[in-house]
MIDOSE-1310 file (N, C-alpha, C; in nm, 2 decimals, decimal comma, always signed):
residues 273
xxxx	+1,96/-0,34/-2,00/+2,04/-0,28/-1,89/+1,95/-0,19/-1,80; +1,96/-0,23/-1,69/+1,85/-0,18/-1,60/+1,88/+0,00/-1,54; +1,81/+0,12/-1,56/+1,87/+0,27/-1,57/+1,88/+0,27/-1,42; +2,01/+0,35/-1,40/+1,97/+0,42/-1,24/+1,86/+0,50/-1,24
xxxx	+1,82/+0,51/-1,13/+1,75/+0,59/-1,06/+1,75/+0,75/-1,05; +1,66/+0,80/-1,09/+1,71/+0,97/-1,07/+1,76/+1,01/-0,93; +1,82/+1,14/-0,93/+1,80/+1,21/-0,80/+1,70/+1,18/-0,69; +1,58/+1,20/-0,79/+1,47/+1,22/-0,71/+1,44/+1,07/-0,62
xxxx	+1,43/+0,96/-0,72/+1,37/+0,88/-0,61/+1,50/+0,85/-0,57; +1,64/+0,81/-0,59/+1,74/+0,75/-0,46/+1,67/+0,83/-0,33; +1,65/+0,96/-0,33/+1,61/+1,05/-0,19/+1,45/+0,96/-0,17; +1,36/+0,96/-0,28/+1,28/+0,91/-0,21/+1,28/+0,75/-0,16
xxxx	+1,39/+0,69/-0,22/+1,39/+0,56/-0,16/+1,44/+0,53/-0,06; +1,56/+0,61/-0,01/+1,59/+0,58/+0,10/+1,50/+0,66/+0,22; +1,39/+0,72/+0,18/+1,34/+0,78/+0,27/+1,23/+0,63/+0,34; +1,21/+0,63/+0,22/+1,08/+0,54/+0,27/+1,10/+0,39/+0,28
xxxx	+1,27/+0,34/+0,24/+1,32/+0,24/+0,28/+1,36/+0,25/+0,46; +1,38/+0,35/+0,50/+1,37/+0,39/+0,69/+1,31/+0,40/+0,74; +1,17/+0,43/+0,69/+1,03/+0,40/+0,73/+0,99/+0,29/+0,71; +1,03/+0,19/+0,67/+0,93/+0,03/+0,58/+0,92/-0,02/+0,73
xxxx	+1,03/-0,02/+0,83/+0,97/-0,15/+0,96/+0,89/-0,13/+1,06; +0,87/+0,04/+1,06/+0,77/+0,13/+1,16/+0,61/+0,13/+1,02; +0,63/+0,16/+0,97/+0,55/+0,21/+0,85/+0,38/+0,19/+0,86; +0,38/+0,04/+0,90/+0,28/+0,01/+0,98/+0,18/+0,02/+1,09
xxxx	+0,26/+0,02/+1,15/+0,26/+0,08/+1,31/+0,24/+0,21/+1,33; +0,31/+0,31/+1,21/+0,27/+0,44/+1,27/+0,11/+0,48/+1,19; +0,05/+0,42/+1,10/-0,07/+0,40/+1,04/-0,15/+0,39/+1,01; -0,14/+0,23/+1,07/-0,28/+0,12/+1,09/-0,34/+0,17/+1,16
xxxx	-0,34/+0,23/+1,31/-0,42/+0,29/+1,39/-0,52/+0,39/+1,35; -0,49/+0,45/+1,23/-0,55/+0,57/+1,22/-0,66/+0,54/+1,15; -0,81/+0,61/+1,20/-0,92/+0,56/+1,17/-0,96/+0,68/+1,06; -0,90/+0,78/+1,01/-0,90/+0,86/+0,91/-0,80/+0,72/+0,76
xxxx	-0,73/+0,69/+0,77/-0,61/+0,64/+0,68/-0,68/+0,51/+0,65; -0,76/+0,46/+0,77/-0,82/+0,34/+0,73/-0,99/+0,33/+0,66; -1,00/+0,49/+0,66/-1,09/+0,51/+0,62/-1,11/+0,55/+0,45; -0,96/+0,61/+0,44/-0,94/+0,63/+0,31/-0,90/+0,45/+0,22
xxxx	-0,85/+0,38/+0,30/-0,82/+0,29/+0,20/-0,98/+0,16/+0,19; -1,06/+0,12/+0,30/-1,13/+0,11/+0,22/-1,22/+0,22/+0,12; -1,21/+0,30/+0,10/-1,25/+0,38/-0,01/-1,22/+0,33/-0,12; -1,08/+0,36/-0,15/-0,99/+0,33/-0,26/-1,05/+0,15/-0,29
xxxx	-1,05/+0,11/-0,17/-1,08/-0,01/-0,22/-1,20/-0,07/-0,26; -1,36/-0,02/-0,22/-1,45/-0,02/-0,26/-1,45/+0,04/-0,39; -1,39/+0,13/-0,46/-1,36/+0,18/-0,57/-1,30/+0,10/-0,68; -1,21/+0,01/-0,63/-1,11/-0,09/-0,74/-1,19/-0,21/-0,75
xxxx	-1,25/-0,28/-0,60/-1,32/-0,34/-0,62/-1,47/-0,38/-0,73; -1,51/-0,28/-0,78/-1,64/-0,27/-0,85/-1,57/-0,29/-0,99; -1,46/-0,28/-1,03/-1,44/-0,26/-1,17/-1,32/-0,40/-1,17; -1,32/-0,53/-1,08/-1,22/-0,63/-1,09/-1,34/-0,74/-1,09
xxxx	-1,28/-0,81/-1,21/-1,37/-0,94/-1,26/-1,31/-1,02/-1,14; -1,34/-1,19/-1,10/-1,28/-1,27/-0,99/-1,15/-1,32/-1,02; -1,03/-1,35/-0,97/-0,94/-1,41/-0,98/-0,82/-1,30/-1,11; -0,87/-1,17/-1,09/-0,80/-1,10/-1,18/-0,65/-1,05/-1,14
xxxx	-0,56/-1,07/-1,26/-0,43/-1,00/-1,22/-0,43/-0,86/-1,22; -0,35/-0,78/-1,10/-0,34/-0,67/-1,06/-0,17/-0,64/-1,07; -0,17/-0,52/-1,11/+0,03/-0,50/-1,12/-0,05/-0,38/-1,00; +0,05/-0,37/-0,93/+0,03/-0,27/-0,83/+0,14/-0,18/-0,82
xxxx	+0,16/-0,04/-0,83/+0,29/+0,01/-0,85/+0,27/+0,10/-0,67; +0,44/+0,11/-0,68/+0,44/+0,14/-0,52/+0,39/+0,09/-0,43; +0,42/-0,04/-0,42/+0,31/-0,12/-0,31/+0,33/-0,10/-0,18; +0,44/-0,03/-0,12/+0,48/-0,05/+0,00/+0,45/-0,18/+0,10
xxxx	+0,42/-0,18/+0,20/+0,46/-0,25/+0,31/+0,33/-0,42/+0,25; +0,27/-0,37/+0,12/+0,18/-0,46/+0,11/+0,06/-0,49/+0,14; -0,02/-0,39/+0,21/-0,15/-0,39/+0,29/-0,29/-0,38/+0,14; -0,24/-0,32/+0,08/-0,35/-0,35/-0,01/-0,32/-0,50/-0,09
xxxx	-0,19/-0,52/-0,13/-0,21/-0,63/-0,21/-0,20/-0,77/-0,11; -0,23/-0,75/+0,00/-0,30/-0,88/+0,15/-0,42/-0,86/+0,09; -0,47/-0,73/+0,13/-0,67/-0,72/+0,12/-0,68/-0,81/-0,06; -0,64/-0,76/-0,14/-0,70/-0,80/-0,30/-0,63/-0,99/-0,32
xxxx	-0,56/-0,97/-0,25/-0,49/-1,12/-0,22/-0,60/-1,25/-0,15; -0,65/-1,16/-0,05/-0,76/-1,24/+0,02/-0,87/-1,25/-0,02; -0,91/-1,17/-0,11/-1,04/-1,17/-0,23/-1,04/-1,25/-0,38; -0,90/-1,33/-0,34/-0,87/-1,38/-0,47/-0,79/-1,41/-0,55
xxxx	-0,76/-1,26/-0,57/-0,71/-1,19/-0,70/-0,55/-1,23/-0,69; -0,47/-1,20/-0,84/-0,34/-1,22/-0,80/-0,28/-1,06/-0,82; -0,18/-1,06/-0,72/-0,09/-0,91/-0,75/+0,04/-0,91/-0,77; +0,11/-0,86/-0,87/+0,22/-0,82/-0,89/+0,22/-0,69/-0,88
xxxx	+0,29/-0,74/-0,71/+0,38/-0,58/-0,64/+0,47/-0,50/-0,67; +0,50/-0,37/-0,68/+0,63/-0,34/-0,76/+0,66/-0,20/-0,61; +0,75/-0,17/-0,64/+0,82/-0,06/-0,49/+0,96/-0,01/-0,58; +1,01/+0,09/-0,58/+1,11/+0,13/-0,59/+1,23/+0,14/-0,44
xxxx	+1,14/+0,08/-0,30/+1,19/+0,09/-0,19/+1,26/-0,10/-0,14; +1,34/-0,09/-0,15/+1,39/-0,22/-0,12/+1,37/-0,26/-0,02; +1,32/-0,15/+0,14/+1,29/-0,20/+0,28/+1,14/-0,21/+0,25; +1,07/-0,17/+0,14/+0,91/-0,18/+0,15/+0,89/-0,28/+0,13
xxxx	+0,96/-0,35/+0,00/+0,96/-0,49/-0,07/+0,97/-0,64/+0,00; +1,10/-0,57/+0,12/+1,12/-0,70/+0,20/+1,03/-0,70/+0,32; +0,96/-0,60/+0,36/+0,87/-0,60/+0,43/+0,69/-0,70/+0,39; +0,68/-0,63/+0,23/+0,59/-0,70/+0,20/+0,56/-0,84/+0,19
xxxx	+0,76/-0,91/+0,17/+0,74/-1,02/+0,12/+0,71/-1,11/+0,26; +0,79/-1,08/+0,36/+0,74/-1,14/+0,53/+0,58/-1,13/+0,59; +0,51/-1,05/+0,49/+0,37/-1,01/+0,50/+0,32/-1,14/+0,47; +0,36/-1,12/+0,33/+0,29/-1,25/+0,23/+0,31/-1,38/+0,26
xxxx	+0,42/-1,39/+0,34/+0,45/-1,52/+0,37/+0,44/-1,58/+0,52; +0,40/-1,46/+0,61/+0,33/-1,52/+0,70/+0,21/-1,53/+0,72; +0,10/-1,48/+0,61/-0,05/-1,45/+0,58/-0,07/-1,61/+0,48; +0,01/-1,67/+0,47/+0,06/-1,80/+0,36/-0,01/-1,71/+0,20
xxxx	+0,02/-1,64/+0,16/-0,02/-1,53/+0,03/+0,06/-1,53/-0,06; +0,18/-1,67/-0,07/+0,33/-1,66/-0,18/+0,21/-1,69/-0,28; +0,11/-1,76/-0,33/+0,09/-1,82/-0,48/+0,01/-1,68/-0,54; -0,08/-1,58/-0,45/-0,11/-1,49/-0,51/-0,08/-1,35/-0,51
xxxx	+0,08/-1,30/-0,46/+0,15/-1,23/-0,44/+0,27/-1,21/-0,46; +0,32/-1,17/-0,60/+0,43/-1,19/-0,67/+0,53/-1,02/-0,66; +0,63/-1,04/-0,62/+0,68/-0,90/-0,62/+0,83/-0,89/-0,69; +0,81/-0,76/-0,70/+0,95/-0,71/-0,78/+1,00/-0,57/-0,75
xxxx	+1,16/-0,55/-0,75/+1,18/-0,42/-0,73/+1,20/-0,35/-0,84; +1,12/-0,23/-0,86/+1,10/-0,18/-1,00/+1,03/-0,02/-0,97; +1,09/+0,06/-1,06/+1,04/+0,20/-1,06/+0,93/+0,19/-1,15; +0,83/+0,31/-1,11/+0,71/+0,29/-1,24/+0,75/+0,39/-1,32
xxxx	+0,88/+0,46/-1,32/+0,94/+0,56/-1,44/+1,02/+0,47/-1,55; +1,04/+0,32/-1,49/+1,08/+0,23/-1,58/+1,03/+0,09/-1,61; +0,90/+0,07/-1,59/+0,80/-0,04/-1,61/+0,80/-0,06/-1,74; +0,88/-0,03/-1,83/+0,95/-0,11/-1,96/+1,04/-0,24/-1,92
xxxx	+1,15/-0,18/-1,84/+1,18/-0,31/-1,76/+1,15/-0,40/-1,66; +0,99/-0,42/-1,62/+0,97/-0,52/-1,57/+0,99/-0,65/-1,63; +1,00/-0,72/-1,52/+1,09/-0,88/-1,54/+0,91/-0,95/-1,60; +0,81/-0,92/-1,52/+0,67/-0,97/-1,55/+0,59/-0,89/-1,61
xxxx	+0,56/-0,88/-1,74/+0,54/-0,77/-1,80/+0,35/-0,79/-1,82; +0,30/-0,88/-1,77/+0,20/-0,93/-1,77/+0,14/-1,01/-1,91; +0,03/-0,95/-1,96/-0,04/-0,86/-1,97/-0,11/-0,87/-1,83; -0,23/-0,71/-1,76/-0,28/-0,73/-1,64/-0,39/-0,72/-1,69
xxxx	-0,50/-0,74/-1,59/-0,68/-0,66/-1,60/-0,66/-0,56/-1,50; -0,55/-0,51/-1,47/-0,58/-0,42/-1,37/-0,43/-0,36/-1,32; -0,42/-0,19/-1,38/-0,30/-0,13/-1,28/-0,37/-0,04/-1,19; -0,29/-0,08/-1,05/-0,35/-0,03/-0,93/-0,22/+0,08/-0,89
xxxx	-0,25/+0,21/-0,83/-0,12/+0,25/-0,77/-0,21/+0,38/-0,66; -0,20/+0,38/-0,51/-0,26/+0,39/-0,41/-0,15/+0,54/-0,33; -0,26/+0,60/-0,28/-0,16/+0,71/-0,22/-0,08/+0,80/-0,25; -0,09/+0,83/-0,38/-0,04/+0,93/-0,42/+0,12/+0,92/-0,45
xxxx	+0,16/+0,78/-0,47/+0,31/+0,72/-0,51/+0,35/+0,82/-0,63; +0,27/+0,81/-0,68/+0,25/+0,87/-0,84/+0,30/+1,00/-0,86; +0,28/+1,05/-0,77/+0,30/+1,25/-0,74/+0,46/+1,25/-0,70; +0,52/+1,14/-0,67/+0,64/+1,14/-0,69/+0,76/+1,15/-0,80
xxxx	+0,72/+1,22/-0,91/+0,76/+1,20/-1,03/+0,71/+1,29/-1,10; +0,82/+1,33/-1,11/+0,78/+1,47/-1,29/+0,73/+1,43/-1,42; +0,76/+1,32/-1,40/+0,73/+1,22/-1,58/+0,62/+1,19/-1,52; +0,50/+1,18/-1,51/+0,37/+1,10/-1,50/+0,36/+1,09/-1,61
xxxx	+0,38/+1,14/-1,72/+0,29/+1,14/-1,90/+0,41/+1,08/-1,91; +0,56/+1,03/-1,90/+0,61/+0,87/-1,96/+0,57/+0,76/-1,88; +0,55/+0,76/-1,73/+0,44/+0,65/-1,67/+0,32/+0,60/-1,73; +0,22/+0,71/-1,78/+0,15/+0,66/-1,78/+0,13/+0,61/-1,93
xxxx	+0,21/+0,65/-2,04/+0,25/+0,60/-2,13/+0,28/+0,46/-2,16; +0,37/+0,36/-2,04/+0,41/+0,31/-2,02/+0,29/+0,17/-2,02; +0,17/+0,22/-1,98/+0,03/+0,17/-1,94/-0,04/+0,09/-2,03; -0,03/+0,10/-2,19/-0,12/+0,03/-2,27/-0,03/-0,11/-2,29
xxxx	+0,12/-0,08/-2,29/+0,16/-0,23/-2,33/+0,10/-0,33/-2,22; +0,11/-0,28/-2,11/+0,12/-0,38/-1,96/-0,01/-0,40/-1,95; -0,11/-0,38/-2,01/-0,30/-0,44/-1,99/-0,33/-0,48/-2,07; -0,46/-0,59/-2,06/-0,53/-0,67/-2,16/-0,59/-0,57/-2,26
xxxx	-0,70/-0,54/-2,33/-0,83/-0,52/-2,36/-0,88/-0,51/-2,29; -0,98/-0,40/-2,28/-1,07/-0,40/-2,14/-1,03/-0,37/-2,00; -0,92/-0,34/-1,99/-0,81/-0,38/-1,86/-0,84/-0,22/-1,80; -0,82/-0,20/-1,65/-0,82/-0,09/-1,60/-0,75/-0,05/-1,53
xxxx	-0,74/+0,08/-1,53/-0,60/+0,18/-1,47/-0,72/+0,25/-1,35; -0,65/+0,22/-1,25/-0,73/+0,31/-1,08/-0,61/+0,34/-1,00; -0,61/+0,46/-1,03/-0,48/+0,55/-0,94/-0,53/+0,65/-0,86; -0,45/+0,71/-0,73/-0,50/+0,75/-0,60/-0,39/+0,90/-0,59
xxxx	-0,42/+0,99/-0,67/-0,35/+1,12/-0,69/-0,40/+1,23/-0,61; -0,25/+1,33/-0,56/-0,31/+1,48/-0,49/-0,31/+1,55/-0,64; -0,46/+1,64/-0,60/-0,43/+1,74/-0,71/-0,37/+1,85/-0,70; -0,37/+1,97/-0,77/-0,34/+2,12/-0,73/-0,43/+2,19/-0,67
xxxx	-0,51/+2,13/-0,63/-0,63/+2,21/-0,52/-0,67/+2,13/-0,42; -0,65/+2,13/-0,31/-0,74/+2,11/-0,20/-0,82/+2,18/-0,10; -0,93/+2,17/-0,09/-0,97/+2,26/+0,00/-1,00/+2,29/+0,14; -0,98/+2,16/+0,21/-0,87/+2,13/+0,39/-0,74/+2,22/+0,36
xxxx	-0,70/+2,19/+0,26/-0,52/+2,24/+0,27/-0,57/+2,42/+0,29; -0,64/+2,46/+0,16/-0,64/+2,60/+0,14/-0,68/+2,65/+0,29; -0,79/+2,57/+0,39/-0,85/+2,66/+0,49/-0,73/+2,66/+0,58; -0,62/+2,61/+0,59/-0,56/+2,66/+0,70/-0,47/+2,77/+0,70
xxxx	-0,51/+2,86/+0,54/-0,45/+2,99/+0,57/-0,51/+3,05/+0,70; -0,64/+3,02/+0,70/-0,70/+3,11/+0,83/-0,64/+3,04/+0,98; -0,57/+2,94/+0,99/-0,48/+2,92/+1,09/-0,35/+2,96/+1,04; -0,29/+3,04/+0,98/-0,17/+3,10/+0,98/-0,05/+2,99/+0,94
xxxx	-0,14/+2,89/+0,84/-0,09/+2,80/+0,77/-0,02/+2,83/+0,61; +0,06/+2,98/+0,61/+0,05/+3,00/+0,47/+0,12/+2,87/+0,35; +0,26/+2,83/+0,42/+0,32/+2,80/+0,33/+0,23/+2,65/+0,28; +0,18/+2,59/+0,40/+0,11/+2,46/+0,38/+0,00/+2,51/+0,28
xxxx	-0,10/+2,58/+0,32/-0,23/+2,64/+0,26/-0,20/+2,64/+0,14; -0,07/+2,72/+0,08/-0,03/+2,76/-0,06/+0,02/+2,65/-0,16; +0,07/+2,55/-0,14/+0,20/+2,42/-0,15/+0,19/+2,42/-0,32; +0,04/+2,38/-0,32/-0,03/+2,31/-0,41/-0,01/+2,42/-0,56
xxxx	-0,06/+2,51/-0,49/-0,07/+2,64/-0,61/+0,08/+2,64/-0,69; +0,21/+2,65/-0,59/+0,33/+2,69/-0,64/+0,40/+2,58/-0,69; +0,35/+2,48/-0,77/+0,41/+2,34/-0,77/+0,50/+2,30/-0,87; +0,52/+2,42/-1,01/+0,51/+2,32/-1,08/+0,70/+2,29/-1,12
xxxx	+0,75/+2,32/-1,01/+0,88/+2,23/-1,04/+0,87/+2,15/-0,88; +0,78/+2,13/-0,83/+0,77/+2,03/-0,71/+0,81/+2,07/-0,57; +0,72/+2,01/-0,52/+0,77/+2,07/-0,37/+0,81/+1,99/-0,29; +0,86/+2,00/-0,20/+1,01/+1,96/-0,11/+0,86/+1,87/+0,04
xxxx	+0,95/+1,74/+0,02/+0,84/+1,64/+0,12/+0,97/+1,59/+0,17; +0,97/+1,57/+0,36/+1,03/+1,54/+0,45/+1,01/+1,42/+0,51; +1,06/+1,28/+0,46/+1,02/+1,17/+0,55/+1,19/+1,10/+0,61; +1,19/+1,12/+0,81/+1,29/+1,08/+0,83/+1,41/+1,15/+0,82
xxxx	+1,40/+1,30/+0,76/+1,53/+1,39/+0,71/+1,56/+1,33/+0,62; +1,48/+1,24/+0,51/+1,55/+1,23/+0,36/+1,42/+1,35/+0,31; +1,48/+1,44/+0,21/+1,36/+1,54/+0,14/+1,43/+1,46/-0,03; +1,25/+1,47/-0,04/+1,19/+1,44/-0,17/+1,16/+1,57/-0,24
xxxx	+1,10/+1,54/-0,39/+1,01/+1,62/-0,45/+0,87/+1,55/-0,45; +0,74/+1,68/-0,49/+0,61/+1,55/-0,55/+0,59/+1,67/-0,64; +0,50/+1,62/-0,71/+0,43/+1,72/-0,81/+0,24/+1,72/-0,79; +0,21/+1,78/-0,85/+0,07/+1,76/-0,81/-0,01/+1,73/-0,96
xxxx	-0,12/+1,67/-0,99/-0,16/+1,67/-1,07/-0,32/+1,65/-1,12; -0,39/+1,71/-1,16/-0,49/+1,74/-1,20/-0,58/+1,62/-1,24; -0,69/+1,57/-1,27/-0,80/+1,47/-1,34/-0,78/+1,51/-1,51; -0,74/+1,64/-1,51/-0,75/+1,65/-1,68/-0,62/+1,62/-1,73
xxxx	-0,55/+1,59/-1,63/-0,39/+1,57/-1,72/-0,36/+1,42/-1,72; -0,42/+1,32/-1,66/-0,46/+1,20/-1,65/-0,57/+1,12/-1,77; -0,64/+1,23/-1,75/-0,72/+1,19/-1,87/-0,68/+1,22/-2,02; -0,63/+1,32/-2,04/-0,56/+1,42/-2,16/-0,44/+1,32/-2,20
xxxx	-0,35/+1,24/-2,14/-0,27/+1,18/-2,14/-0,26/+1,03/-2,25; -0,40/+0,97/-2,17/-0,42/+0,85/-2,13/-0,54/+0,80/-2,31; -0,59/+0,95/-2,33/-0,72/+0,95/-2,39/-0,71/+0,90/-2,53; -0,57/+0,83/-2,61/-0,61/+0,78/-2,69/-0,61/+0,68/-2,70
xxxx	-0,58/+0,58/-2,60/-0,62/+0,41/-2,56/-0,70/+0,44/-2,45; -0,78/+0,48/-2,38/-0,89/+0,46/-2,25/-0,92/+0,57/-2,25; -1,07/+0,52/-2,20/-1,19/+0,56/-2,18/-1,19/+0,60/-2,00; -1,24/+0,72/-2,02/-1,30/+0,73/-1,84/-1,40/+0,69/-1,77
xxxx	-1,39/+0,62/-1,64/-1,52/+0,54/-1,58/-1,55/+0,60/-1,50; -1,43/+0,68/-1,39/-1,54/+0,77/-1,23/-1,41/+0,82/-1,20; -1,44/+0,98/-1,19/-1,35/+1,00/-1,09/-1,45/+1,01/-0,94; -1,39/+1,03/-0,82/-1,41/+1,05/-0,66/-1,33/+1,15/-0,62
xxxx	-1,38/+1,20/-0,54/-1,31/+1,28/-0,43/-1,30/+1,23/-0,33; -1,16/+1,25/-0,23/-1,12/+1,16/-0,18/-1,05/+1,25/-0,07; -1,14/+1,27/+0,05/-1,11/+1,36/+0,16/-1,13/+1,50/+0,12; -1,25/+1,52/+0,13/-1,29/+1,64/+0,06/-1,40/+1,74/+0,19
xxxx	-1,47/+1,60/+0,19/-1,57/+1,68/+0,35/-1,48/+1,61/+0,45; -1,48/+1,52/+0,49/-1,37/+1,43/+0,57/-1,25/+1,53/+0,53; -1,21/+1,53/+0,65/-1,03/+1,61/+0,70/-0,93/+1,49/+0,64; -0,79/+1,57/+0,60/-0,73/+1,49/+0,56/-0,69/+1,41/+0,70
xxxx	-0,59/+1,30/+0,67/-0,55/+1,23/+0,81/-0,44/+1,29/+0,87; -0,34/+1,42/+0,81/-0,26/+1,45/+0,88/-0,34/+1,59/+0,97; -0,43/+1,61/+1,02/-0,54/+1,64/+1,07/-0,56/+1,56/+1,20; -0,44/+1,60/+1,33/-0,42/+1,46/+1,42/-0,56/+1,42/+1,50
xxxx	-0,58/+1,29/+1,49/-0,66/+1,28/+1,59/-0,80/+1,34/+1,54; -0,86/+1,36/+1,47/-0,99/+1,43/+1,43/-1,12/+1,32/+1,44; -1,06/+1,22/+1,40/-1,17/+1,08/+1,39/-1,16/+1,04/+1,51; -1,08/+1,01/+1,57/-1,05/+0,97/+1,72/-1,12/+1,09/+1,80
xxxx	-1,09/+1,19/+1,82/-1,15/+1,32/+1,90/-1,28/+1,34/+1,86; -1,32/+1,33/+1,73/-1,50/+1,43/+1,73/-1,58/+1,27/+1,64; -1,58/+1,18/+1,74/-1,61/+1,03/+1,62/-1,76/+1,04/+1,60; -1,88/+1,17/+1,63/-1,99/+1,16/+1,57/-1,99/+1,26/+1,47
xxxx	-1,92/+1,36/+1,46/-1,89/+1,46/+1,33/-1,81/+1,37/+1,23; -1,67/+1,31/+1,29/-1,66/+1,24/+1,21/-1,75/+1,11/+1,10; -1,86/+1,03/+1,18/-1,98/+0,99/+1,11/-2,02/+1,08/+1,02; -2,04/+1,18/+1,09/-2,14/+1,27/+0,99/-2,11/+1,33/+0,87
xxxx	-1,99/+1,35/+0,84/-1,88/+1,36/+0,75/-1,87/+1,33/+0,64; -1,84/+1,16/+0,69/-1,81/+1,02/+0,59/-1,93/+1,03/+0,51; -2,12/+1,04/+0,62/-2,18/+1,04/+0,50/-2,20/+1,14/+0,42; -2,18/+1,26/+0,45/-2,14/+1,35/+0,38/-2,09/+1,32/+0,21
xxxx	-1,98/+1,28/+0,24/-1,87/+1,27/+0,15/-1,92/+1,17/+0,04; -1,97/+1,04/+0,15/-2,06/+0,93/+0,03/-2,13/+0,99/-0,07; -2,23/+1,12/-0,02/-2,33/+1,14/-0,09/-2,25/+1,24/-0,24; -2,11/+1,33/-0,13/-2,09/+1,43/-0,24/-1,97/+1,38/-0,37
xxxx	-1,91/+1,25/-0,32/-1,81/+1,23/-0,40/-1,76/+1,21/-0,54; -1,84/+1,21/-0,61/-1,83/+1,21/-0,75/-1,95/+1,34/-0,86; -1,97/+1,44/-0,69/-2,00/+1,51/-0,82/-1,97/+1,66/-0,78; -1,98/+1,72/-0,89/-1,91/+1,85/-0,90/-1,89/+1,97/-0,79
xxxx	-1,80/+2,03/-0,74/-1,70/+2,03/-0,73/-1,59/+1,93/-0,69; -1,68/+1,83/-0,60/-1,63/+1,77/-0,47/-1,51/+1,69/-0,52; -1,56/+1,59/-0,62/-1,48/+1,52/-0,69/-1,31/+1,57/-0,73; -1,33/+1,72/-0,72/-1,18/+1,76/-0,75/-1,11/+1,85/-0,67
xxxx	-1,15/+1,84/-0,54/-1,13/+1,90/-0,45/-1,10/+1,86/-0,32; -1,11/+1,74/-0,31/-0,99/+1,72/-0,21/-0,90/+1,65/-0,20; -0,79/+1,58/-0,09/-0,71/+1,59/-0,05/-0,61/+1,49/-0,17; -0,69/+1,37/-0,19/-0,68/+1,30/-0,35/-0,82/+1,32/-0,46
xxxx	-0,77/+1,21/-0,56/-0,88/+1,19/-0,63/-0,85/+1,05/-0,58; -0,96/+0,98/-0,70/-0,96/+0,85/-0,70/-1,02/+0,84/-0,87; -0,91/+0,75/-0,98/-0,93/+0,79/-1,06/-0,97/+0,65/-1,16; -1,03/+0,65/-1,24/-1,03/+0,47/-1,31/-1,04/+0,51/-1,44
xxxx	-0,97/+0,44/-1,54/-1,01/+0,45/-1,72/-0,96/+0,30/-1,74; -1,06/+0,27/-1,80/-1,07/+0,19/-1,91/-1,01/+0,13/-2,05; -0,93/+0,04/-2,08/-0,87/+0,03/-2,20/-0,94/-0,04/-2,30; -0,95/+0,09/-2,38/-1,03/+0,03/-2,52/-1,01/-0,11/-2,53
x	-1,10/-0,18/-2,60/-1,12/-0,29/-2,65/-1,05/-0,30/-2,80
């Protein structure tokens, strides 16, 4: 018997079921947003054998599982948003992408009841979907039945620190600047006038979780020298700082502090053999 839905996500689903036909469009343009996802995806990419199955949790509108679709691979999409889902599926099927793009509507607080339970080589979940949920430690619990051996977990989480967020106390940004610090029964997110909760979560509670089936492969920092993208216009307005930035960020992203300090992480472990 399939559970309702908490509080939390009915509000977040109908939030981001009102956004699924704009969702795109308000976006794709942005040369910060598109900068973060090839990231994420140069990231997922290095650790996917060819032709591998991917469960993808909160896929929204589908834009990553087109890109991993076109490289090959097969994905089972999953959305808690029923306008994301039917969005994705008109993606897939105008891109001709039905044989390697399988979707389902399913919460990842209840990926016991998926209908395709796999096994995967690969759980992917992008954007910080994840921060939506107080239970991350029964999600990610949820993780050893649904992978092979060897199989890999790469998730795209806000932590409790960022350090873009913190500097705009000195713009008289207190409550934003602070968000992160005061989190831990969740803070109140606005999409559309539906309010949500997210929670924030750290690299050690991911790993501390996860640590007696998988192994750790890389964490990244993920908008750390690079401004986050709600930062309007930054890449568009200053596009040779912006350059200079990015390589920045190449050189600092996986090591100490940087890696946990901004705006996401980018996170991968490995399942024991």
């Amino acid at each position: 018997m399939i559970k309702p839905f908490s509080h939390n996500e009915q509000q977040a689903e109908a939030a981001f079921t009102l956004q699924a036909l704009n969702f795109d469009e308000l976006y794709n343009a942005d040369t910060i947003i598109q900068y973060k996802r090839k990231r994420v995806r140069d990231h997922l990419m290095q650790y996917l054998q060819p032709g591998s199955s991917i469960l993808e949790l909160n896929a929204g509108t589908g834009e990553d599982a087109i890109f991993f679709a076109r490289q090959g691979h097969h994905i089972h999409a999953t959305d808690i948003s029923a306008g994301m889902q039917q969005v994705l599926k008109e993606k897939a099927g105008a891109c001709n992408l039905q044989t390697n793009i399988s979707n389902e509507l399913c919460s990842f607080t209840q990926l016991d009841q998926l209908q395709n339970k796999g096994p995967f080589d690969a759980i992917f979940s992008n954007f910080a979907g994840l921060n939506c949920t107080s239970d991350l430690d029964k999600v990610l619990a949820s993780f050893d039945a649904l992978l092979k051996p060897g199989g890999t977990v790469t998730l795209v989480i806000l932590p409790k620190f960022c350090l873009w967020e913190t500097l705009l106390v000195f713009k008289g940004k207190f409550k934003t600047a602070t968000r992160r610090f005061f989190s831990n029964y969740g803070r109140k997110a606005n999409i559309n006038g539906k309010h949500f909760r997210c929670w924030y979560y750290d690299p050690s509670f991911i790993i501390s979780q996860l640590k007696s089936a998988f192994g750790l492969l890389s964490i990244e920092g993920l908008c750390t020298v690079v401004p986050p993208s709600y930062i309007n216009k930054f890449a568009e307005n200053r596009p040779k700082l912006f350059t200079f930035l990015k390589r920045k960020e190449n050189v600092l992203k996986t090591k100490w502090p940087w890696k946990y300090i901004g705006d996401y992480y980018i996170i991968s472990l490995e399942k024991k053999q």
